[in-house]
C-alpha positions as CSV (number, residue, x, y, z in Angstrom):
1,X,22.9,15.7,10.0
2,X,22.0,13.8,12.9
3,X,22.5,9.4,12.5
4,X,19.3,7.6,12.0
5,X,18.8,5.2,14.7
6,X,17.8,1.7,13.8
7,X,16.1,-0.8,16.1
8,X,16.5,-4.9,14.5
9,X,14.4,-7.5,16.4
10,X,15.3,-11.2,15.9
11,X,17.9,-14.0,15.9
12,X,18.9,-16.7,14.0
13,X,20.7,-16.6,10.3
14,X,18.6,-13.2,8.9
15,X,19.5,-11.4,11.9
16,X,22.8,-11.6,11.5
17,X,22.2,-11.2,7.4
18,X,20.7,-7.5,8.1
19,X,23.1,-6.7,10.9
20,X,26.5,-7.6,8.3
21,X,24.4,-5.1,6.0
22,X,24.0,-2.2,7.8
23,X,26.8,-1.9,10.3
24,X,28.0,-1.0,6.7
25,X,26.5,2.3,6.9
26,X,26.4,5.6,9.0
27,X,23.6,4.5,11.1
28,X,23.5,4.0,15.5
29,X,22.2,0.2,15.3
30,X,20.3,-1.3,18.5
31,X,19.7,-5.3,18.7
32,X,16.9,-7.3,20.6
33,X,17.8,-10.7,20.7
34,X,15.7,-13.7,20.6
35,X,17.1,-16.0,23.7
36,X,14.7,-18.9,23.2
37,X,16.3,-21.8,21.1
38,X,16.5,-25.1,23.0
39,X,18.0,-26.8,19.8
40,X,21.5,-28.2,18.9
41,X,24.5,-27.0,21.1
42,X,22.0,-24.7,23.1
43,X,20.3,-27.3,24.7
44,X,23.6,-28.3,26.0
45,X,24.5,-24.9,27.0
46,X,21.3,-24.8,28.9
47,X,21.5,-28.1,30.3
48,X,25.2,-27.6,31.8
49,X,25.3,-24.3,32.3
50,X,22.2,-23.0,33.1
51,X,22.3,-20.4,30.9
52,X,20.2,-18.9,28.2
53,X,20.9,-19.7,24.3
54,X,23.7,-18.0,23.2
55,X,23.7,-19.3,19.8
56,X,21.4,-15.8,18.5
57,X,23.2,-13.4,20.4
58,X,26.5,-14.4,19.6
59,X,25.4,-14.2,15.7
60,X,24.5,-10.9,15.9
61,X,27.4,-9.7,18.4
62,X,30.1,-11.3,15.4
63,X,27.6,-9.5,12.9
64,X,28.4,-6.3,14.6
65,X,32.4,-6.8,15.3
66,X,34.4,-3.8,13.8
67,X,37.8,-3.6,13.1
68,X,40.7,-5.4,10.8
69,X,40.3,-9.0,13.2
70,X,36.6,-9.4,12.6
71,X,36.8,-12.2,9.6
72,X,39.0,-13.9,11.8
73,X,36.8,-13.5,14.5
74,X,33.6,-14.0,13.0
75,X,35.4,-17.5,11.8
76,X,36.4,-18.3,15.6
77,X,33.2,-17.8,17.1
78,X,31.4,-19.4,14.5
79,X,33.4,-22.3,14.5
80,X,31.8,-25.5,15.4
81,X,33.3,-28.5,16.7
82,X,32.8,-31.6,14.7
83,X,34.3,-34.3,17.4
84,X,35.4,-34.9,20.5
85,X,33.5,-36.8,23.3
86,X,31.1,-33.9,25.0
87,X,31.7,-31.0,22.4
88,X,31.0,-32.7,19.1
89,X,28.5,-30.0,17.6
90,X,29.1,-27.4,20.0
91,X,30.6,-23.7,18.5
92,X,33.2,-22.0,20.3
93,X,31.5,-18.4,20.8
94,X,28.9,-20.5,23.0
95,X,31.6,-22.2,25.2
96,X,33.1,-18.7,25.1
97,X,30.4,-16.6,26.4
98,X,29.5,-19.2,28.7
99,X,33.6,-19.6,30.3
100,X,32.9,-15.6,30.4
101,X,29.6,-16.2,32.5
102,X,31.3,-18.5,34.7
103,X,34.0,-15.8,35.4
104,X,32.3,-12.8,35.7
105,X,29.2,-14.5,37.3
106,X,26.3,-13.4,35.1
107,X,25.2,-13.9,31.5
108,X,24.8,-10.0,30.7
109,X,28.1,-9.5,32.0
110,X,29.5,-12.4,29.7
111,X,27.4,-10.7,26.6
112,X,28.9,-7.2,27.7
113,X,32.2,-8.6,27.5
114,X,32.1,-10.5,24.8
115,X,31.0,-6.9,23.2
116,X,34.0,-5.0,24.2
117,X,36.2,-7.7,23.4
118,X,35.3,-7.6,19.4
119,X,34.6,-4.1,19.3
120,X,30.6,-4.2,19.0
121,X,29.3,-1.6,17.0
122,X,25.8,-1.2,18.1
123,X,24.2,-2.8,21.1
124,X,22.9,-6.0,21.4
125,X,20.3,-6.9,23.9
126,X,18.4,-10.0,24.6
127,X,14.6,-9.8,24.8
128,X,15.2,-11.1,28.4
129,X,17.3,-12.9,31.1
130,X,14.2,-15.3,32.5
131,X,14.3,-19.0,30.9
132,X,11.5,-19.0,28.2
133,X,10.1,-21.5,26.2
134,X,7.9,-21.0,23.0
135,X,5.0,-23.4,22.9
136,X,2.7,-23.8,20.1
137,X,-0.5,-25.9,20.6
């Protein structure tokens, strides 16, 4: 019997809620990725960096980590710092994926990499690489 293909579209908290869920089952999952949060530690990353958020896309790329390390993983990436001058509210898998943007000189690299690096099951794609800002008037 041939694997259903299933497409999520989203970010945030339920993203990664559904994702946990089904990379449970027999299924070829696909993720596009919201990459338009300007809040909390993305605005920094933004700022600094220049990059897109990272914050939704690295949620759903720990969602979809497979293998014996991805508690531990899922705990790294998620982990937020709570002081220190500069970082104080900033989560490793964003200064992560941006170190990996810096070195490989692209943020899809950096997302590609951070894929093979906890064994993605799936692929996750953001909904674009242009800056974006949602505005409601």
């Amino acid at each position: 019997m041939k694997r259903k293909r299933i497409v999520v579209i989203g970010g945030g908290t339920g993203t990664f809620v559904v994702l946990s869920g089904l990379k449970k089952y027999p299924v070829d999952l696909s993720v596009i990725v919201s990459m338009m949060d300007s809040g909390g530690s993305n605005r920094v990353i933004r700022d600094e960096f220049g990059l897109l958020p990272t914050s939704d896309i690295r949620q759903c790329i720990v969602a979809l980590a497979s293998g014996k390390s991805d508690k531990i993983l899922r705990k790294l990436f998620s982990y937020r710092y709570v002081s220190g001058t500069g970082i104080s509210g900033m989560t490793f898998g964003n200064l992560f994926m941006a170190a990996l943007a810096d070195i490989y000189g692209s943020q899809e690299k950096a997302i590609y990499k951070t894929c093979q690096l906890l064994d993605v099951k799936g692929k996750v794609l953001p909904v674009t690489f242009d800056t974006t800002n949602l505005v409601a008037t």
